[in-house]
mmCIF file of the N, C-alpha and C atoms, coordinates in Angstrom:
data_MODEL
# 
_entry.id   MODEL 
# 
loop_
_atom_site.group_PDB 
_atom_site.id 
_atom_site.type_symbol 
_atom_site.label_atom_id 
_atom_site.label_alt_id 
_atom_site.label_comp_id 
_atom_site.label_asym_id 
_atom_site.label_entity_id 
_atom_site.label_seq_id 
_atom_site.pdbx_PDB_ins_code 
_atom_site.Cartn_x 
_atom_site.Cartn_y 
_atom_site.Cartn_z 
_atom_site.occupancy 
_atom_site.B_iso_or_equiv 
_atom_site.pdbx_formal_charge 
_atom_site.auth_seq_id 
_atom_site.auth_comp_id 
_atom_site.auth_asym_id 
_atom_site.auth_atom_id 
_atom_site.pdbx_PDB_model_num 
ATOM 1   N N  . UNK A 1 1  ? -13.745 21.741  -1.448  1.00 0.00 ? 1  UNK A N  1 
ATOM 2   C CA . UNK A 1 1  ? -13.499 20.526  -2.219  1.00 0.00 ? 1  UNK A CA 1 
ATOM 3   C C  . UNK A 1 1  ? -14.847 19.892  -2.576  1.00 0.00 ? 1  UNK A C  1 
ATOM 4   N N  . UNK A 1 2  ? -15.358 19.422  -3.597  1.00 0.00 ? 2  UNK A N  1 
ATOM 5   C CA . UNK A 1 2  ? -16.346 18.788  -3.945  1.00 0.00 ? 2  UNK A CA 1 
ATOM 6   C C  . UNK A 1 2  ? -16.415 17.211  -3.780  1.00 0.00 ? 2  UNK A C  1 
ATOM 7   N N  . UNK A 1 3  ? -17.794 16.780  -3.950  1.00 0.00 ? 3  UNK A N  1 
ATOM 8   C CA . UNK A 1 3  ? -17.453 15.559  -3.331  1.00 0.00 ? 3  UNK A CA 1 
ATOM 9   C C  . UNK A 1 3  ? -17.121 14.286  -4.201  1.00 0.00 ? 3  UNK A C  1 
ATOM 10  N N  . UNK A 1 4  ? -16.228 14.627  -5.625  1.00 0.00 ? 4  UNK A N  1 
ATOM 11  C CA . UNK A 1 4  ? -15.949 13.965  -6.210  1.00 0.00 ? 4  UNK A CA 1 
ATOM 12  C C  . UNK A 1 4  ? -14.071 13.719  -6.170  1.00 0.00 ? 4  UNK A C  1 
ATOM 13  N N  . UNK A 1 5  ? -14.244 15.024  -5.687  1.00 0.00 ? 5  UNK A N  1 
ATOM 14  C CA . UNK A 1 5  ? -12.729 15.584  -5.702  1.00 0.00 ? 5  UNK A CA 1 
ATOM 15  C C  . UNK A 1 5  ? -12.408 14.962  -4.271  1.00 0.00 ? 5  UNK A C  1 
ATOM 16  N N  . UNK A 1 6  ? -13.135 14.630  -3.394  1.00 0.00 ? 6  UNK A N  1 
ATOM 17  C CA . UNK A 1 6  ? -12.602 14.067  -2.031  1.00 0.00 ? 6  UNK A CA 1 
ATOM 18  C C  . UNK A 1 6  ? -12.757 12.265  -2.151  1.00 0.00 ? 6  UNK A C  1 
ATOM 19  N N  . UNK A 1 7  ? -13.708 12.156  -3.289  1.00 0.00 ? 7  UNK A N  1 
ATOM 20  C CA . UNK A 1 7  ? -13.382 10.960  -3.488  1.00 0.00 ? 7  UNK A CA 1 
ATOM 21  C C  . UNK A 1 7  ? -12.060 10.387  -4.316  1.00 0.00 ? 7  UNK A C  1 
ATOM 22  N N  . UNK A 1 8  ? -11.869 10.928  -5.266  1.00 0.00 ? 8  UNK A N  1 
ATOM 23  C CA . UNK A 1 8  ? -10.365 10.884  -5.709  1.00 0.00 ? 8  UNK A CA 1 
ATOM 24  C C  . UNK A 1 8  ? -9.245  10.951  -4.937  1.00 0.00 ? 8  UNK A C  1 
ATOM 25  N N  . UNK A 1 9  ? -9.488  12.019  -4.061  1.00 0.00 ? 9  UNK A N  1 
ATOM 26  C CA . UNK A 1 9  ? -7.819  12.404  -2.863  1.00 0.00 ? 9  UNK A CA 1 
ATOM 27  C C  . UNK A 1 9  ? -8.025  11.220  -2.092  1.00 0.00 ? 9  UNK A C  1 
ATOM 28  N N  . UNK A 1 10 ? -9.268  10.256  -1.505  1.00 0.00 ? 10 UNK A N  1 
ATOM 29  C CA . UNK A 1 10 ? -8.662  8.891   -1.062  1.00 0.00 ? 10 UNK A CA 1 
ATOM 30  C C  . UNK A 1 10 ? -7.829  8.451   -1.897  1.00 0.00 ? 10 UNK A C  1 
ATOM 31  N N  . UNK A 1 11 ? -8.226  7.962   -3.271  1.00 0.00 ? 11 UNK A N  1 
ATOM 32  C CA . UNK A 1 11 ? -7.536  6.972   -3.784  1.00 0.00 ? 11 UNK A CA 1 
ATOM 33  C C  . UNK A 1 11 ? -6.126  7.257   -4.536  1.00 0.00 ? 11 UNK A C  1 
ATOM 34  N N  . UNK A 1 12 ? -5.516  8.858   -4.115  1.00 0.00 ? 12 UNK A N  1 
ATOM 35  C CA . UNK A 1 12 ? -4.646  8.992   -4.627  1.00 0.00 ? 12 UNK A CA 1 
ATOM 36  C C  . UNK A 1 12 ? -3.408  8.845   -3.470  1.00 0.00 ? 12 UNK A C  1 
ATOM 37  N N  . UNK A 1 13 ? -1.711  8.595   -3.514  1.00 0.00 ? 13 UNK A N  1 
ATOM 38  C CA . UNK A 1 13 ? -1.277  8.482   -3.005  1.00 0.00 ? 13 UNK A CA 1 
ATOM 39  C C  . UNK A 1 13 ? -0.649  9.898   -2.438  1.00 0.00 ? 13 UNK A C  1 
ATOM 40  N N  . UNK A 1 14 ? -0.615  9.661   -1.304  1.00 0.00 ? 14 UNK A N  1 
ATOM 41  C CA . UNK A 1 14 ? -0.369  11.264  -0.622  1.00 0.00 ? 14 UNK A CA 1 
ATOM 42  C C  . UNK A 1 14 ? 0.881   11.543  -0.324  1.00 0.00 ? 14 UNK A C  1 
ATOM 43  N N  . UNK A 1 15 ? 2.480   10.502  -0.461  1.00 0.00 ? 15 UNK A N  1 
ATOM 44  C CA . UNK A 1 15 ? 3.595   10.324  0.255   1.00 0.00 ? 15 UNK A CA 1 
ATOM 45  C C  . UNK A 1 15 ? 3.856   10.340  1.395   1.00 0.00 ? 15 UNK A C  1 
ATOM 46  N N  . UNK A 1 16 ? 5.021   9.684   1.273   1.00 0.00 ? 16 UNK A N  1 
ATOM 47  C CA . UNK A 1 16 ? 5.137   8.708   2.610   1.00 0.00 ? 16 UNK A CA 1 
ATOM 48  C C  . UNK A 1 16 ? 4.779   9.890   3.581   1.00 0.00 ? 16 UNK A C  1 
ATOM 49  N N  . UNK A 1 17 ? 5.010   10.425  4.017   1.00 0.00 ? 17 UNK A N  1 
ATOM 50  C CA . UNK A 1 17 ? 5.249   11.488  5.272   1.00 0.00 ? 17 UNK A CA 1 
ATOM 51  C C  . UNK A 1 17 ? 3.181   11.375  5.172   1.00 0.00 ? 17 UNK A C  1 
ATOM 52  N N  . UNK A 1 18 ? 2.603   11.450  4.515   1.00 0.00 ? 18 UNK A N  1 
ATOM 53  C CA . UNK A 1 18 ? 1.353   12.169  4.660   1.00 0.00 ? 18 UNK A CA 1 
ATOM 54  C C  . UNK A 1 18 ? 0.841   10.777  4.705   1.00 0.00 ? 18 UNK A C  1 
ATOM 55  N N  . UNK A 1 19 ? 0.677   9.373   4.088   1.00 0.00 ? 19 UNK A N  1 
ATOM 56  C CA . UNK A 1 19 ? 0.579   8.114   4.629   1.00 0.00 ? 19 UNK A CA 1 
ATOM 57  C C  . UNK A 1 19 ? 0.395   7.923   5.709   1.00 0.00 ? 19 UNK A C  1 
ATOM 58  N N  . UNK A 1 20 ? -1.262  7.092   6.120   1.00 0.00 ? 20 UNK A N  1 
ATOM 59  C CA . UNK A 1 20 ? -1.144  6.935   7.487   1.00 0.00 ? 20 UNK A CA 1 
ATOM 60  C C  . UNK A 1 20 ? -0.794  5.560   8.028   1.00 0.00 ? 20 UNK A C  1 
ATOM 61  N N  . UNK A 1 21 ? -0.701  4.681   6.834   1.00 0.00 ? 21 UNK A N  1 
ATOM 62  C CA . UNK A 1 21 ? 0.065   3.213   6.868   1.00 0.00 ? 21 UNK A CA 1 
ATOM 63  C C  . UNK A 1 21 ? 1.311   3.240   6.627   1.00 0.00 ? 21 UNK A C  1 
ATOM 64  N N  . UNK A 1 22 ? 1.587   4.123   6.293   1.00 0.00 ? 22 UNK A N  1 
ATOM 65  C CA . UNK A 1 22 ? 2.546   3.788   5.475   1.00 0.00 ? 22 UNK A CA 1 
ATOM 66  C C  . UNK A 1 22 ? 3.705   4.628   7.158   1.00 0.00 ? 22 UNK A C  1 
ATOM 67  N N  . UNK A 1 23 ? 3.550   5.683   8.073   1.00 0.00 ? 23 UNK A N  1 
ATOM 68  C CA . UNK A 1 23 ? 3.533   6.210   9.020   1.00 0.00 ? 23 UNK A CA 1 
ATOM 69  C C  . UNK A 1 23 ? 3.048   5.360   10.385  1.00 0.00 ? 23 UNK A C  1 
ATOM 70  N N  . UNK A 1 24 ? 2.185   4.513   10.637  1.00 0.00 ? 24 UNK A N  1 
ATOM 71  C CA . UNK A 1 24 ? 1.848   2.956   10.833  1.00 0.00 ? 24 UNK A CA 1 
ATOM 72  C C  . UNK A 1 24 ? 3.263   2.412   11.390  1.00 0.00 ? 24 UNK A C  1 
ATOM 73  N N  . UNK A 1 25 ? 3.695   2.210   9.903   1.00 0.00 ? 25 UNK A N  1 
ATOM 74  C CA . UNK A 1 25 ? 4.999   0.890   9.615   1.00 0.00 ? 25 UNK A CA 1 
ATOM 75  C C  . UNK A 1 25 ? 6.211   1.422   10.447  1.00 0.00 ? 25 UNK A C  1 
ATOM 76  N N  . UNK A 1 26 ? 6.289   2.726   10.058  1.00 0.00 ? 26 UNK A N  1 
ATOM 77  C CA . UNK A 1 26 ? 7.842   3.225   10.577  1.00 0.00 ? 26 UNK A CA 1 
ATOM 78  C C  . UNK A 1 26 ? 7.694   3.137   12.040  1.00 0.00 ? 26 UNK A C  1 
ATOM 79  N N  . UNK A 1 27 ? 6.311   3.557   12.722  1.00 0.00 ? 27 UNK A N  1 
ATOM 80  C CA . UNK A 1 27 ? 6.344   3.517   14.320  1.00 0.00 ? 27 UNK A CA 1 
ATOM 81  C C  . UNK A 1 27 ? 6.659   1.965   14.236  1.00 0.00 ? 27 UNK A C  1 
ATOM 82  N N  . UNK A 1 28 ? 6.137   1.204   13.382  1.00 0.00 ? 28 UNK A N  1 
ATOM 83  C CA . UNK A 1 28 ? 5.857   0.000   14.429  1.00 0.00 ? 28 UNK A CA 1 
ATOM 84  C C  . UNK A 1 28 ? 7.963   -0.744  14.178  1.00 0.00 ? 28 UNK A C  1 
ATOM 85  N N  . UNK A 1 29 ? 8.395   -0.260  13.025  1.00 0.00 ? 29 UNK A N  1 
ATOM 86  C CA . UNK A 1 29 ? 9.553   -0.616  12.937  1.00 0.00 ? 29 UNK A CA 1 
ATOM 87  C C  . UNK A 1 29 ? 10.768  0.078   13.819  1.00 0.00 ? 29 UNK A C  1 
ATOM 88  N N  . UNK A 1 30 ? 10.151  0.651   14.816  1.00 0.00 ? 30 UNK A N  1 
ATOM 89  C CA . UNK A 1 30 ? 10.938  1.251   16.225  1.00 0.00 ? 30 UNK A CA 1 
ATOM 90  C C  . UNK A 1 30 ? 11.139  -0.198  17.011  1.00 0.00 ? 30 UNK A C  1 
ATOM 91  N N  . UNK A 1 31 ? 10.604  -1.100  16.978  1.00 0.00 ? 31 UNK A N  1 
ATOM 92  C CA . UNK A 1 31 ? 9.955   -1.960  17.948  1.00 0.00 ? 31 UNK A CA 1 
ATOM 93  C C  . UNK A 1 31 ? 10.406  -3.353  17.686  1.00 0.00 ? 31 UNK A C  1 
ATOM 94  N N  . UNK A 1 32 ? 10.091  -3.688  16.329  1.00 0.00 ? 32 UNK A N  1 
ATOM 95  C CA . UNK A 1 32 ? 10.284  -4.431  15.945  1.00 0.00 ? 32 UNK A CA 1 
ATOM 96  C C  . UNK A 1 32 ? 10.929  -4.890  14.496  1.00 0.00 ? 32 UNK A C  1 
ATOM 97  N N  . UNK A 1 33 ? 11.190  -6.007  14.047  1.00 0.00 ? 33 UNK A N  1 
ATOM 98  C CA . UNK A 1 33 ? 12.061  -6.489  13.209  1.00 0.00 ? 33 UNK A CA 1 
ATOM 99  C C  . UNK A 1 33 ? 10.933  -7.127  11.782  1.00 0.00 ? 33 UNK A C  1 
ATOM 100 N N  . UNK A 1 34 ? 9.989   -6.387  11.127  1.00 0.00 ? 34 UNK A N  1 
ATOM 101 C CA . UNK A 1 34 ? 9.530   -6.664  10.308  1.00 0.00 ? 34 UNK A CA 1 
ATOM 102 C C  . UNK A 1 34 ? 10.313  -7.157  8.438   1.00 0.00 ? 34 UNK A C  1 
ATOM 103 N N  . UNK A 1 35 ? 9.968   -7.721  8.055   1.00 0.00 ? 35 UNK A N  1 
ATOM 104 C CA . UNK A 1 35 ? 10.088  -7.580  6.498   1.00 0.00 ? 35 UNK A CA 1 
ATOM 105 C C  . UNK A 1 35 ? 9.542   -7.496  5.501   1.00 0.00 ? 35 UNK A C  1 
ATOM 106 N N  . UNK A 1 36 ? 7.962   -7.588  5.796   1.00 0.00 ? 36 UNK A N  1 
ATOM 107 C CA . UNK A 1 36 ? 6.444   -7.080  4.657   1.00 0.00 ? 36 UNK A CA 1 
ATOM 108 C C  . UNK A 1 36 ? 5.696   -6.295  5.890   1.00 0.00 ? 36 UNK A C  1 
ATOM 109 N N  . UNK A 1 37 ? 4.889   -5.533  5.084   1.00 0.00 ? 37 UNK A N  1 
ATOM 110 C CA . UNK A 1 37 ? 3.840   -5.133  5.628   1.00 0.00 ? 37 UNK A CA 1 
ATOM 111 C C  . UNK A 1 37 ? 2.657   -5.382  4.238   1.00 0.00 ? 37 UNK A C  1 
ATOM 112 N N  . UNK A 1 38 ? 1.717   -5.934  4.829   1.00 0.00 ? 38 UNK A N  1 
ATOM 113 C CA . UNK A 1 38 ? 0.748   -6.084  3.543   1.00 0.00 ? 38 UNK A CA 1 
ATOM 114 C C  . UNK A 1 38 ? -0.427  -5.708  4.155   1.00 0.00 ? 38 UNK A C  1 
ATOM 115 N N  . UNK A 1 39 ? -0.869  -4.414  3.228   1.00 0.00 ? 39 UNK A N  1 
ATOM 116 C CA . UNK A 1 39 ? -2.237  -3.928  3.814   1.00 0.00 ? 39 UNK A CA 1 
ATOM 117 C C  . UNK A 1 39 ? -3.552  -3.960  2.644   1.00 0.00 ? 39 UNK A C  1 
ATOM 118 N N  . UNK A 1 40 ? -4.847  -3.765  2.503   1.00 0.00 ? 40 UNK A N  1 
ATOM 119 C CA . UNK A 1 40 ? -5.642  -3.775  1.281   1.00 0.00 ? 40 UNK A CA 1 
ATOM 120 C C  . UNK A 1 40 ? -6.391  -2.564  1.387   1.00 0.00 ? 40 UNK A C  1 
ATOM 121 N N  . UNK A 1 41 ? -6.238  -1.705  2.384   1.00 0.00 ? 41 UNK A N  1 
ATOM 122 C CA . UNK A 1 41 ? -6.719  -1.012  2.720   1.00 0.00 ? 41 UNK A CA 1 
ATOM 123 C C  . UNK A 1 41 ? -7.244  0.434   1.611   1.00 0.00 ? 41 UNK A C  1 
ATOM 124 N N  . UNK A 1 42 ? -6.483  0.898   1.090   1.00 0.00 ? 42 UNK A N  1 
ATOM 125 C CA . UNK A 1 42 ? -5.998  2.194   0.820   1.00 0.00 ? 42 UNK A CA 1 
ATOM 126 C C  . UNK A 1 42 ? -6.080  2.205   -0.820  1.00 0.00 ? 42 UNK A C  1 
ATOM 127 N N  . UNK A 1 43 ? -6.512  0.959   -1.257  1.00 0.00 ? 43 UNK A N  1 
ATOM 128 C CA . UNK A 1 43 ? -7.088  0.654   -2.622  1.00 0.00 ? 43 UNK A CA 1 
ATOM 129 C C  . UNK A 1 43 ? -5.822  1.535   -4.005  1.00 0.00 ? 43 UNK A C  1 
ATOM 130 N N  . UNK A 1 44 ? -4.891  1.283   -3.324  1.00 0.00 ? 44 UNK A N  1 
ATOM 131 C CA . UNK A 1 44 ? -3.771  2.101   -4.566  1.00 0.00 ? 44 UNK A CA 1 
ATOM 132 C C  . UNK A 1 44 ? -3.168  0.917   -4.235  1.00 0.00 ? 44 UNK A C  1 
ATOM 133 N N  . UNK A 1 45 ? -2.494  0.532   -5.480  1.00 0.00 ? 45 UNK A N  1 
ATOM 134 C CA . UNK A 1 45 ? -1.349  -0.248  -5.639  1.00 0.00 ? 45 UNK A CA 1 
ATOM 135 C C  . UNK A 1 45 ? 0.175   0.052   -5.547  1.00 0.00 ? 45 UNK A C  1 
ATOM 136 N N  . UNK A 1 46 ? 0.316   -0.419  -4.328  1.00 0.00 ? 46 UNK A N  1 
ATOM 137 C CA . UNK A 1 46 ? 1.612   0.389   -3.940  1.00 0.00 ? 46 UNK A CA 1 
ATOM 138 C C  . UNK A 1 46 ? 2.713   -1.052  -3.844  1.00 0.00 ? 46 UNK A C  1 
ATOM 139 N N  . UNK A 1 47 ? 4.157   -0.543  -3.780  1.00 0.00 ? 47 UNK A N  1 
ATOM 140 C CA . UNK A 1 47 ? 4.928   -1.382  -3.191  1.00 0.00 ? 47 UNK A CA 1 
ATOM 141 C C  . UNK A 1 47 ? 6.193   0.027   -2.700  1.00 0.00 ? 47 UNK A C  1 
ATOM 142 N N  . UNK A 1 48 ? 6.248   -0.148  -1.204  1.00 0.00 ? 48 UNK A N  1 
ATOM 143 C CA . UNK A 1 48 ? 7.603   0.806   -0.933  1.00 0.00 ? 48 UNK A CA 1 
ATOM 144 C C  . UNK A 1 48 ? 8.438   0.488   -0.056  1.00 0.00 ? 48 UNK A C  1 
ATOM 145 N N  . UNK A 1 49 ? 9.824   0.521   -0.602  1.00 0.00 ? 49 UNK A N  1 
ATOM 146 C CA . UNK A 1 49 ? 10.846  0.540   0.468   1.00 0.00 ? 49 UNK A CA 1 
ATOM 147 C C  . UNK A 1 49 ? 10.515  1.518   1.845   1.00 0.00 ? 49 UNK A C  1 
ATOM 148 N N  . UNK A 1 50 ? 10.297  0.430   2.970   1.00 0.00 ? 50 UNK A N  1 
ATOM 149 C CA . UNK A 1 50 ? 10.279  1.450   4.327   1.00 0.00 ? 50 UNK A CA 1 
ATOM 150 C C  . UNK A 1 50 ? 11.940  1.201   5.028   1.00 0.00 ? 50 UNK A C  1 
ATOM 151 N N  . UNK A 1 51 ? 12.796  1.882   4.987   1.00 0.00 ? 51 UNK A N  1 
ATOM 152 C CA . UNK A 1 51 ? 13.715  1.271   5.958   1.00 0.00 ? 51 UNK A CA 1 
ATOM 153 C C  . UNK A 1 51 ? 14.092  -0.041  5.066   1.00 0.00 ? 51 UNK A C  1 
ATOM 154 N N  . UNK A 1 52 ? 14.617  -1.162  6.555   1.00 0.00 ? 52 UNK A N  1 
ATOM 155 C CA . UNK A 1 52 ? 14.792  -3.009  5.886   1.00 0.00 ? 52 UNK A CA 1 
ATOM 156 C C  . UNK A 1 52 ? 13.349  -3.786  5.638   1.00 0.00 ? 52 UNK A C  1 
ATOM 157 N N  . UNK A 1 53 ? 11.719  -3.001  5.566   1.00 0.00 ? 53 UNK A N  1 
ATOM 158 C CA . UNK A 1 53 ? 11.226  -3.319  4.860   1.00 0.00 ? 53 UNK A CA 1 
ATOM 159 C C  . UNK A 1 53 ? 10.787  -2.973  3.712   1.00 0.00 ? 53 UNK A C  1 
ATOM 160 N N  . UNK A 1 54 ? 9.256   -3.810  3.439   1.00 0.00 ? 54 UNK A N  1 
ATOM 161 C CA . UNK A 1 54 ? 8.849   -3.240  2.073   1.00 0.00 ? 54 UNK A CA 1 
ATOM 162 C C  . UNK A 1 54 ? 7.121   -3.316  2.618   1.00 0.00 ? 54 UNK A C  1 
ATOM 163 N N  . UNK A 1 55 ? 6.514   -2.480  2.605   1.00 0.00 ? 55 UNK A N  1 
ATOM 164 C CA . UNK A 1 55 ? 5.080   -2.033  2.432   1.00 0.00 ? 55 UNK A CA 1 
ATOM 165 C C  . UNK A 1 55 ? 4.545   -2.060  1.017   1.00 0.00 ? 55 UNK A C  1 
ATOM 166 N N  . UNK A 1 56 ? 3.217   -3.056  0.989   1.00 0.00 ? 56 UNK A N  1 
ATOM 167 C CA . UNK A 1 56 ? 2.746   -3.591  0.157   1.00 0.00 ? 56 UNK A CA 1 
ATOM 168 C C  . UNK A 1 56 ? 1.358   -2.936  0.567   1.00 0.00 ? 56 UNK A C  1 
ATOM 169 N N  . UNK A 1 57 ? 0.538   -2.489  -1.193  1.00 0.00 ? 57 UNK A N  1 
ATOM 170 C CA . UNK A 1 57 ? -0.751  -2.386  -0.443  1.00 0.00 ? 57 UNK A CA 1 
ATOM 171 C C  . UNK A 1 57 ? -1.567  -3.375  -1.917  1.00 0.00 ? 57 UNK A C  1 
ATOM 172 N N  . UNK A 1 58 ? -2.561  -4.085  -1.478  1.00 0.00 ? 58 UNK A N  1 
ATOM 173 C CA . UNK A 1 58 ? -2.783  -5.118  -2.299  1.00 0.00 ? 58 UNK A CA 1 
ATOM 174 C C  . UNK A 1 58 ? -3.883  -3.801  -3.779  1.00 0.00 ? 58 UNK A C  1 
ATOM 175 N N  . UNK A 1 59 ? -4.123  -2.840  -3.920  1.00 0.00 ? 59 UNK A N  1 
ATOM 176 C CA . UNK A 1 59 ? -4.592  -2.268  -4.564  1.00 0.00 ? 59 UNK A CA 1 
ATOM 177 C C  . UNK A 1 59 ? -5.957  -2.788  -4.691  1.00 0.00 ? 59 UNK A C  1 
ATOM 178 N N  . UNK A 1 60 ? -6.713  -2.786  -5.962  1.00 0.00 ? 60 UNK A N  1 
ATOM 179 C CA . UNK A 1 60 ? -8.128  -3.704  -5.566  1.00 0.00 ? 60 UNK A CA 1 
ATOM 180 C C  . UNK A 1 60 ? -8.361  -4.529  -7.502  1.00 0.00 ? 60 UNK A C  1 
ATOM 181 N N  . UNK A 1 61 ? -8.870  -5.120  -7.454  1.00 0.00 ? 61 UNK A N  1 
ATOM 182 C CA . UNK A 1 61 ? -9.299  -5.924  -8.342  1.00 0.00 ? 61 UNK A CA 1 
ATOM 183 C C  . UNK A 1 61 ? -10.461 -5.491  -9.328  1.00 0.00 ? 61 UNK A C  1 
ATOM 184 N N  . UNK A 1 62 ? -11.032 -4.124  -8.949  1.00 0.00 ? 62 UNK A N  1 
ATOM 185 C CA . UNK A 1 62 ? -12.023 -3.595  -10.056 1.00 0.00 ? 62 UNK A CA 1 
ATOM 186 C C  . UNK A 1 62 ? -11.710 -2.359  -11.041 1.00 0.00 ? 62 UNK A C  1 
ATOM 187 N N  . UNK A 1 63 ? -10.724 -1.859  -10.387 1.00 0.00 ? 63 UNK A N  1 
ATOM 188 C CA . UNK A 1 63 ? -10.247 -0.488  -10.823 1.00 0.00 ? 63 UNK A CA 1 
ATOM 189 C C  . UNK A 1 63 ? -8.725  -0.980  -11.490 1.00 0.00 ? 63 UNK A C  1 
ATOM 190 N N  . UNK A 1 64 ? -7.863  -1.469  -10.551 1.00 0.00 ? 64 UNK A N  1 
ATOM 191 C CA . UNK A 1 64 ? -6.020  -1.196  -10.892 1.00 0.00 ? 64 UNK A CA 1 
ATOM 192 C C  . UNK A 1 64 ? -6.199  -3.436  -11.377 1.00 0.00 ? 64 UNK A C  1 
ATOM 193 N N  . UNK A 1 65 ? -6.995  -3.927  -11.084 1.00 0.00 ? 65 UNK A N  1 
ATOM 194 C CA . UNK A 1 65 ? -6.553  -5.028  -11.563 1.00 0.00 ? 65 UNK A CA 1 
ATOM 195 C C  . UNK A 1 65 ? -5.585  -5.023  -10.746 1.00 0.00 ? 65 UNK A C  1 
ATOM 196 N N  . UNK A 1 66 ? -5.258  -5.385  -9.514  1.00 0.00 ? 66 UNK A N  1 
ATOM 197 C CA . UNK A 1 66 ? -4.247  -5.655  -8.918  1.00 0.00 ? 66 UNK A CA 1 
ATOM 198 C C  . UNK A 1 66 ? -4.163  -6.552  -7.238  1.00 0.00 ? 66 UNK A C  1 
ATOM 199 N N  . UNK A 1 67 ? -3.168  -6.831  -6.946  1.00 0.00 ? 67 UNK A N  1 
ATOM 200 C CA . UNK A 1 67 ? -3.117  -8.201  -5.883  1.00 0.00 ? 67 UNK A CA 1 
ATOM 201 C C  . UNK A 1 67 ? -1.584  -8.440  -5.642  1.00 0.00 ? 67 UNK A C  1 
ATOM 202 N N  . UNK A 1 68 ? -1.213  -8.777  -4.209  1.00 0.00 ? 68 UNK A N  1 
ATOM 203 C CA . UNK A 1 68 ? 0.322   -9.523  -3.906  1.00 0.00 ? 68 UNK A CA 1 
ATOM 204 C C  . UNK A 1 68 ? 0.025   -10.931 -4.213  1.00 0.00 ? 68 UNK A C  1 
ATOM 205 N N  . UNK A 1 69 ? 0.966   -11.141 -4.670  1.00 0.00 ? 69 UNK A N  1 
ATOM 206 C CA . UNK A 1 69 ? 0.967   -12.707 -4.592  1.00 0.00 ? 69 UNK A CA 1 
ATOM 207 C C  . UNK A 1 69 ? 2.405   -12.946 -3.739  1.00 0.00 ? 69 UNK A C  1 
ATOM 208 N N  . UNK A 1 70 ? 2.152   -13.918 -2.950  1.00 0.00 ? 70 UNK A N  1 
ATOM 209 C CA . UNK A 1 70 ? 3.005   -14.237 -2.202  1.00 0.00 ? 70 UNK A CA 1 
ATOM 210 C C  . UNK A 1 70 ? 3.522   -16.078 -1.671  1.00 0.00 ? 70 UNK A C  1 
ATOM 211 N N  . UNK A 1 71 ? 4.306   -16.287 -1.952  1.00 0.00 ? 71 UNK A N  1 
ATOM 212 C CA . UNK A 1 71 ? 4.614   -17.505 -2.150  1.00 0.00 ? 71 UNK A CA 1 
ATOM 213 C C  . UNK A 1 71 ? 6.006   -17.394 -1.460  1.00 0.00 ? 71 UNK A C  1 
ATOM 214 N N  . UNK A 1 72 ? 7.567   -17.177 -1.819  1.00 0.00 ? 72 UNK A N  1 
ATOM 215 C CA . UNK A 1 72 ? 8.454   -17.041 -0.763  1.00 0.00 ? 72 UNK A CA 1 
ATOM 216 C C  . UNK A 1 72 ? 8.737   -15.664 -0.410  1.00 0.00 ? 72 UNK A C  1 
ATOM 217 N N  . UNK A 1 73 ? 8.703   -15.057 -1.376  1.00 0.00 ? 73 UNK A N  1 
ATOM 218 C CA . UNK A 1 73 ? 8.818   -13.291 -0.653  1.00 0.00 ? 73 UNK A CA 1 
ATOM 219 C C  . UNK A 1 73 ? 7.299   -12.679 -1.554  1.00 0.00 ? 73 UNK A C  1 
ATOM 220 N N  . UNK A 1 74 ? 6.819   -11.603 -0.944  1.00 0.00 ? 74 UNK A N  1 
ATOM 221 C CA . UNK A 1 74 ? 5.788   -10.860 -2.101  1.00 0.00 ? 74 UNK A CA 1 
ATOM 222 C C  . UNK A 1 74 ? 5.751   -10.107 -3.228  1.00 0.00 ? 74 UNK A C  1 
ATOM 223 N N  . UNK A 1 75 ? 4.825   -10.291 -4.033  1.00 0.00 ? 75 UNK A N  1 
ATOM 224 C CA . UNK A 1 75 ? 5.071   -9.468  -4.986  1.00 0.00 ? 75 UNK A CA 1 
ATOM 225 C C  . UNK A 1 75 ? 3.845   -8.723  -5.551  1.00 0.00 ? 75 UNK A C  1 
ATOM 226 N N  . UNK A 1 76 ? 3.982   -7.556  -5.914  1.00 0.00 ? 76 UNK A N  1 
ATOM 227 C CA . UNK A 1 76 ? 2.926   -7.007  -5.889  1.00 0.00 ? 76 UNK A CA 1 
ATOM 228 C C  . UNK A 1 76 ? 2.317   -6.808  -7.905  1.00 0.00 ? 76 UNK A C  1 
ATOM 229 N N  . UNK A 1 77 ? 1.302   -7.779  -8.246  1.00 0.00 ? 77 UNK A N  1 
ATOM 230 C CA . UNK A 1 77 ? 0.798   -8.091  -9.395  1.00 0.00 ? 77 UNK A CA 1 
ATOM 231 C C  . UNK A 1 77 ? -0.263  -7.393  -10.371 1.00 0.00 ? 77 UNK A C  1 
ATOM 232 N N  . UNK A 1 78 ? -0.508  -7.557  -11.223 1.00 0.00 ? 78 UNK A N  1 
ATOM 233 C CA . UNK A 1 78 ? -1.582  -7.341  -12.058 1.00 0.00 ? 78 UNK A CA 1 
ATOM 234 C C  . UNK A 1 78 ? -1.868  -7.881  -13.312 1.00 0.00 ? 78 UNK A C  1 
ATOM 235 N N  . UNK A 1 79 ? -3.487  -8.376  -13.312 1.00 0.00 ? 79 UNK A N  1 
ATOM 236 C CA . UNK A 1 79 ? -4.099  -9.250  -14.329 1.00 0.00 ? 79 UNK A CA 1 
ATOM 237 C C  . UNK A 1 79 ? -4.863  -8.801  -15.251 1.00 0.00 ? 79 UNK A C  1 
ATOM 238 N N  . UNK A 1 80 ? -4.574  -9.107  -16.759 1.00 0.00 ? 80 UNK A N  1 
ATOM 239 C CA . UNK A 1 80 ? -5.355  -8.821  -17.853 1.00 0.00 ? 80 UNK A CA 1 
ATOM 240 C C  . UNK A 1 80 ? -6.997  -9.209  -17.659 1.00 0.00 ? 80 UNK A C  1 
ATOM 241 N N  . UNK A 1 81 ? -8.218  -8.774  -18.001 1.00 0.00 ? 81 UNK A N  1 
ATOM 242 C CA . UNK A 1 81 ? -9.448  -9.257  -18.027 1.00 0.00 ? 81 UNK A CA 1 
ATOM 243 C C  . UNK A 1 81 ? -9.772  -9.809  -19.442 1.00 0.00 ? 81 UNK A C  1 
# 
């Protein structure tokens, strides 16, 4: 793999099963009674049904133009420049 090509496979989404947040959520929803997960981590703009939640990833603001906004439930956004 070259090292442009390993920079891309971060920022692409790998599905759920291959997700390591997204794999994260489901352990931690053994346990407990969540309803967001909001991460910024993983710089893709995601929103996914896990189970009775929803995994949010805030994407990033230079590339996807993107952000949750959250006020009574979240939502996952994007802004014109």
């Amino acid at each position: 793999m070259k090292i442009n090509d390993k920079k891309n496979a971060r920022t692409l989404f790998l599905g759920k099963k291959k997700e390591l947040l997204v794999q994260y959520c489901l352990r931690y929803l053994v346990n407990h009674n969540i309803d967001y997960f909001i991460f910024g981590h993983r710089h893709i703009p995601l929103e996914i049904a896990i189970e009775k939640s929803i995994y949010f990833n805030t994407g990033d603001w230079l590339k996807n133009n993107s952000y949750v906004h959250y006020d009574k439930t979240p939502m996952l956004c994007f802004f014109n420049l």
